[in-house]
C-alpha positions as CSV (number, residue, x, y, z in Angstrom):
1,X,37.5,-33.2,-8.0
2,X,37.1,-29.5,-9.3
3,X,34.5,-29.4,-12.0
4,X,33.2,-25.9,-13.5
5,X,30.1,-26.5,-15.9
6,X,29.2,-22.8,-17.6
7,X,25.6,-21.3,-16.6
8,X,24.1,-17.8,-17.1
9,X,23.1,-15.6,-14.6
10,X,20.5,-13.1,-14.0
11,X,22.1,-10.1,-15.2
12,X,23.4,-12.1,-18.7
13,X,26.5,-12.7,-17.8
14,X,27.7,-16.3,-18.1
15,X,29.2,-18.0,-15.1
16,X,31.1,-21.0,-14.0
17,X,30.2,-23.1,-10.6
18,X,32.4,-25.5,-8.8
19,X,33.6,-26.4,-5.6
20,X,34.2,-22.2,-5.0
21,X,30.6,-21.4,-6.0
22,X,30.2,-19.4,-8.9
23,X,32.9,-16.9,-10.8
24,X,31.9,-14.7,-13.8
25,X,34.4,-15.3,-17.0
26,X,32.8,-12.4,-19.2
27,X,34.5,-8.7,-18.9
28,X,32.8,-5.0,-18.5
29,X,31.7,-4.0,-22.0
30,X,34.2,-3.2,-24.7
31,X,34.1,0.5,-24.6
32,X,32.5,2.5,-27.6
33,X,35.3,4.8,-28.1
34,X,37.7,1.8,-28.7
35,X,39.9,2.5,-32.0
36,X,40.4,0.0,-34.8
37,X,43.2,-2.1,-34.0
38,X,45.9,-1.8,-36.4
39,X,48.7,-4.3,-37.0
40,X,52.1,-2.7,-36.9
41,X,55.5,-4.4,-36.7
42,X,55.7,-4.5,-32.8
43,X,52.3,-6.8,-32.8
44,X,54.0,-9.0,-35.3
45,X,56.8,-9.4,-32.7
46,X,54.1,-10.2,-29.9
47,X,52.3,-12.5,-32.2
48,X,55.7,-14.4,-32.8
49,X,56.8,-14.1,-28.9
50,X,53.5,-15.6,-28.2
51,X,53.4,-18.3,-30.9
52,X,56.8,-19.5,-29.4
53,X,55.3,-19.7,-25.9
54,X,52.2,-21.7,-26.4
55,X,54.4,-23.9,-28.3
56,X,57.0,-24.6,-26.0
57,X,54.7,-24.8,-23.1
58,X,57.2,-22.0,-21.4
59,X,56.3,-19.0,-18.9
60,X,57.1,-15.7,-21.2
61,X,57.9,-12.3,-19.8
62,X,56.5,-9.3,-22.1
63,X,57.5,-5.8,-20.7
64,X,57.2,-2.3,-22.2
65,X,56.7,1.3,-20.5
66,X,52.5,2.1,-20.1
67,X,51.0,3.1,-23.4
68,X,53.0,1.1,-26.0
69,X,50.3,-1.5,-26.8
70,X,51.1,-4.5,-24.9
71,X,47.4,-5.1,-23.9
72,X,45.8,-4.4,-27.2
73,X,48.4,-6.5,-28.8
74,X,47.5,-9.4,-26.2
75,X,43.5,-8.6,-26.5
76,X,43.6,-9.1,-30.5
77,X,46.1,-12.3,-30.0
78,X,43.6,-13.9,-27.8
79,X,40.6,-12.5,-29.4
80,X,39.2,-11.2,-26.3
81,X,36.7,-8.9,-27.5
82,X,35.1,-11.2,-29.5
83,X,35.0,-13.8,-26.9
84,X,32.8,-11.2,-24.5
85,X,30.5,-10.2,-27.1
86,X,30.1,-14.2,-27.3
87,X,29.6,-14.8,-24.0
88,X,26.6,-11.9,-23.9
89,X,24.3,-14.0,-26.3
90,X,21.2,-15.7,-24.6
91,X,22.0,-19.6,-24.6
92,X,18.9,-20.1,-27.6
93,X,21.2,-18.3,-30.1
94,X,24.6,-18.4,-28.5
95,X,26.0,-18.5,-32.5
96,X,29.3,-19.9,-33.6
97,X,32.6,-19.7,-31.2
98,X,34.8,-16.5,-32.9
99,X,37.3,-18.2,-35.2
100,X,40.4,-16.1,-33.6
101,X,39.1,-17.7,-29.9
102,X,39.6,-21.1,-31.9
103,X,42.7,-20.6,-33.3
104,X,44.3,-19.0,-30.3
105,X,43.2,-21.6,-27.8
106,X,44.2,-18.6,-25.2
107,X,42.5,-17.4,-21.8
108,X,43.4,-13.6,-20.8
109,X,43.2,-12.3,-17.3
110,X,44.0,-9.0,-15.9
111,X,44.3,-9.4,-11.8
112,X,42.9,-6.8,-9.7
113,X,45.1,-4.8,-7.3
114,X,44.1,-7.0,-4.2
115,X,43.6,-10.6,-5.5
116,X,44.7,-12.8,-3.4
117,X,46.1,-16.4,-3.9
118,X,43.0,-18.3,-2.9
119,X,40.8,-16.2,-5.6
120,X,44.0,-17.0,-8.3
121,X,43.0,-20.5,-7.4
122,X,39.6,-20.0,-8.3
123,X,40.1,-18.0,-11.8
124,X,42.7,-19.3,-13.4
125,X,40.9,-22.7,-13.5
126,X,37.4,-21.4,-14.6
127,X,38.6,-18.8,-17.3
128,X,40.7,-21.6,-18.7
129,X,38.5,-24.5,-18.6
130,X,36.2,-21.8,-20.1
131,X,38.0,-21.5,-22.9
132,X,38.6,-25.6,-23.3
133,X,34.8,-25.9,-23.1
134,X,34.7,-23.8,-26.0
135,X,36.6,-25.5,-28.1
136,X,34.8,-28.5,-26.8
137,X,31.4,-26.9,-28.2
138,X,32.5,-26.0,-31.7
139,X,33.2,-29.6,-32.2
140,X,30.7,-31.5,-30.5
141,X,27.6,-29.1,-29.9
142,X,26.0,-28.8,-26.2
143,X,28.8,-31.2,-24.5
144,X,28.2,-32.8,-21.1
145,X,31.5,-31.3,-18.9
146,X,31.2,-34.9,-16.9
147,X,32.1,-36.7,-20.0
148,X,34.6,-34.6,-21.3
149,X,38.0,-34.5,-19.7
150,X,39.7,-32.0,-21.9
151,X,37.1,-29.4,-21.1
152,X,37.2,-30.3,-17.2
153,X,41.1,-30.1,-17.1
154,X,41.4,-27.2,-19.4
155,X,43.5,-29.6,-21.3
156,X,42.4,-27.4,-24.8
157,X,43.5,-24.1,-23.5
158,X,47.3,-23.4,-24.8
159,X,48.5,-20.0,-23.5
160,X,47.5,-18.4,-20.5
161,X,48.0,-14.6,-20.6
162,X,47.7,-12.3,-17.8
163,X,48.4,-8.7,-18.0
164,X,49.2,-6.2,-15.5
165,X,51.5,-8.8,-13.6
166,X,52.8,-6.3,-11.7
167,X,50.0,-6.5,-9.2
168,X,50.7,-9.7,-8.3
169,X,52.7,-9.9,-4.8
170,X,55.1,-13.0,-4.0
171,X,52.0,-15.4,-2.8
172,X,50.2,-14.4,-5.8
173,X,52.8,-15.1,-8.4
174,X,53.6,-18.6,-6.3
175,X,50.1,-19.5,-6.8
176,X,50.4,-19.1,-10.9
177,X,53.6,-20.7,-10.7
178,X,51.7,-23.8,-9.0
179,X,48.7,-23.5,-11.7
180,X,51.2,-23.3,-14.3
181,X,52.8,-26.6,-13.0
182,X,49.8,-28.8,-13.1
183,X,48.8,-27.4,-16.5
184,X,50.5,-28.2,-20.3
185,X,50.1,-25.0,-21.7
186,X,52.1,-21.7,-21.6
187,X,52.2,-18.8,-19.7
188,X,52.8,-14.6,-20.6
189,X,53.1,-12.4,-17.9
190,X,52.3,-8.8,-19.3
191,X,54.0,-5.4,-16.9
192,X,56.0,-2.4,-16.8
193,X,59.9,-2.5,-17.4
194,X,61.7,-4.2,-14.3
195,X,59.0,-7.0,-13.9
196,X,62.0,-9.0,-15.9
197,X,64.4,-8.5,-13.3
198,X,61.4,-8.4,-10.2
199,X,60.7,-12.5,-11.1
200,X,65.0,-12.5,-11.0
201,X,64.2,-12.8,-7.1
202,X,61.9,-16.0,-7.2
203,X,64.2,-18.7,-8.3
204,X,62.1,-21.4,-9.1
205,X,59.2,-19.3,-11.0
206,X,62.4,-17.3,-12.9
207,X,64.2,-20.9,-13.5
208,X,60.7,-21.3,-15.7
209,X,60.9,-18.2,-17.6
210,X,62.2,-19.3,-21.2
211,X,61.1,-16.2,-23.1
212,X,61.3,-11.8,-22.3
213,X,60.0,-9.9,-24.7
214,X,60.2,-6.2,-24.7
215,X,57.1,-3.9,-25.9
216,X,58.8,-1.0,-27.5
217,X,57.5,2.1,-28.7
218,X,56.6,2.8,-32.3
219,X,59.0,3.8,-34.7
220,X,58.8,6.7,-36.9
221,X,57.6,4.5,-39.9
222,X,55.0,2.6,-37.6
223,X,54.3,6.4,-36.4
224,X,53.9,7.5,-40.1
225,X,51.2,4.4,-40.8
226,X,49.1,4.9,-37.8
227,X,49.0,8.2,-38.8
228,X,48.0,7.7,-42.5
229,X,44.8,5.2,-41.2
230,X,43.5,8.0,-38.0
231,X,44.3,10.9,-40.8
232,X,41.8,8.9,-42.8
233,X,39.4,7.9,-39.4
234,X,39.0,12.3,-39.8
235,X,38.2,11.7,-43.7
236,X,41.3,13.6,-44.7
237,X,44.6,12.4,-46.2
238,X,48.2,13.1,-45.8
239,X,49.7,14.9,-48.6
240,X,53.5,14.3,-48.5
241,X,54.5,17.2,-50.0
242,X,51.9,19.3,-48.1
243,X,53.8,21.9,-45.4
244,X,50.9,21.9,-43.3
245,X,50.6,17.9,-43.2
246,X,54.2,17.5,-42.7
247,X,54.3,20.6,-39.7
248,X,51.2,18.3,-37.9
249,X,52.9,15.3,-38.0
250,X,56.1,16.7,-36.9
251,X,54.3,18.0,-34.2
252,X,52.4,14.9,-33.3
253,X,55.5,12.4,-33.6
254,X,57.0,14.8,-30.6
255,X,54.5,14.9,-28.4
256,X,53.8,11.1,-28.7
257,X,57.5,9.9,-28.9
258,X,55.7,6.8,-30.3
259,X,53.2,5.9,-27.3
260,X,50.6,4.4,-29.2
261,X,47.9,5.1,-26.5
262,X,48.4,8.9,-26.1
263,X,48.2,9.2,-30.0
264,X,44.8,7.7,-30.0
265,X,44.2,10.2,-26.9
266,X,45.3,13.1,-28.9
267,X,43.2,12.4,-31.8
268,X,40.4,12.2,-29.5
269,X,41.1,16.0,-28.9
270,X,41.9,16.7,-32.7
271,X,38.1,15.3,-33.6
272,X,37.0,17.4,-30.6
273,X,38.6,20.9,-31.5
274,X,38.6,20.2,-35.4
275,X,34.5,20.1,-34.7
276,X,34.1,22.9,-32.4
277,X,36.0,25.2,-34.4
278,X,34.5,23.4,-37.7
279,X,37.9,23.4,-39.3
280,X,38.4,20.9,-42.2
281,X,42.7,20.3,-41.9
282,X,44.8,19.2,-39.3
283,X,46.6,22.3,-38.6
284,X,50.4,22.2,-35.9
285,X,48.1,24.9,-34.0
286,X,45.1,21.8,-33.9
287,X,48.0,19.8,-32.5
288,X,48.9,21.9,-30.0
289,X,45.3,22.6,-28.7
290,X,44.9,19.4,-28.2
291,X,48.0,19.1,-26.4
292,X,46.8,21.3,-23.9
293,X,43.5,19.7,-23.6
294,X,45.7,15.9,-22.2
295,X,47.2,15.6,-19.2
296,X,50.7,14.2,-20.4
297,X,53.6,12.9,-17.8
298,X,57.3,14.1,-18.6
């Protein structure tokens, strides 16, 4: 019998140990430079596309070129970032379990390049009982994982979502097809454009695909409202009728084409260069200079 009971270690991170000794279940730090999230019409879609998967109990395909927002999207579904922060409190004041880790009932994993099927068999079991055992917690207080089957099966964990799928080799993607067979809850596969028709070659993992979803870029009125809120991140704001507003965010919208990342990396640079040169607009020639300050792929 495989039972994971969670215990902190040393360095503050919390742990679970079973029959494969111990595996950590909190993430590196949430970096500082990390922008608001903001809700735009393509995380609506995801929010939908996941909603339908954890209900059905169906493996979902979401695919979109790098950039686009799949993993953000995915991190604020599954309220990841609050879940570390909660898992770095000290067990005398571990605090309430984050509301959105209640409500999504979802465990997120990102593989790394050379995980192998025995350490899949490992993780996916302790980062979703994890998740079980909180849910566990918020109703009954400091539960005893012997007694409480739910929590030891991961039976309270709905949607399993693991990003950057594309890592995953044949054995690899067997071995989450097996986890997802012994499991009721639902499973997204997050990657790059062509992971769709990559799973095409594994018949019985594709014959359990119900959902693809495709990540798109942002459209020109999603562009103009991301625009509006980093615009206001600078403590400026966009004057429609303004030449030199309009002239920026002409500029801006082409160098993007709607990659939500590289427009929070450009702004980045905008901040930089409006500071060093102490200038108090967002000028095209800002634009530009930052431009040249990215390293951006054709």
């Amino acid at each position: 019998m495989v039972l994971n009971v969670l215990k902190d270690g040393e360095d503050g991170r919390r742990f679970l140990t079973g029959r494969h000794g111990e595996v950590s279940v909190s993430a590196p730090p949430v970096r500082a430079d990390t922008p608001t999230f903001l809700v735009t019409k393509e995380h609506r879609r995801f929010e939908e596309f996941a909603n339908t998967v954890r209900k059905n109990r169906h493996i979902g395909v979401c695919y979109g070129p790098p950039g686009v927002g799949k993993t953000l999207s995915a991190r604020t579904y599954a309220g990841a970032s609050e879940w570390e922060q909660w898992q770095r409190f000290d067990d005398a004041d571990l605090g309430p379990i984050p509301p959105r880790v209640l409500e999504a009932r979802t465990a997120m994993w990102t593989p790394t390049v050379t995980v192998s099927p025995r350490q899949i068999d490992q993780i996916l079991p302790s980062i979703c009982q994890s998740i079980s055992w909180a849910v566990e917690y918020d109703r009954e207080g400091n539960i005893n994982p012997f007694a409480h089957r739910d929590s030891r099966m991961s039976g309270l964990t709905e949607l399993l979502i693991i990003d950057e799928a594309d890592r995953l080799k044949p054995p690899a993607l067997e071995q989450v097809r097996d986890y997802y067979d012994k499991h009721t809850m639902g499973v997204i596969l997050i990657g790059m454009p062509g992971i769709e028709k990559r799973l095409a070659r594994y018949p019985q993992l594709y014959s359990r695909i119900g959902f693809a979803h495709e990540y798109r870029r942002l459209s020109p009125e999603e562009l103009a409202f991301v625009l509006k809120h980093r615009w206001a991140d600078l403590g400026l704001t966009i004057e429609p009728g303004d030449f030199t507003d309009a002239e920026a965010i002409a500029a801006i919208s082409r160098i993007t084409n709607g990659n939500f990342r590289l427009v929070q990396r450009l702004f980045s640079q905008i901040s930089r260069i409006r500071e060093i040169n102490q200038i108090t607009t967002v000028t095209k020639e800002v634009v530009e200079a930052a431009r040249e300050a990215l390293l951006i792929g054709t």
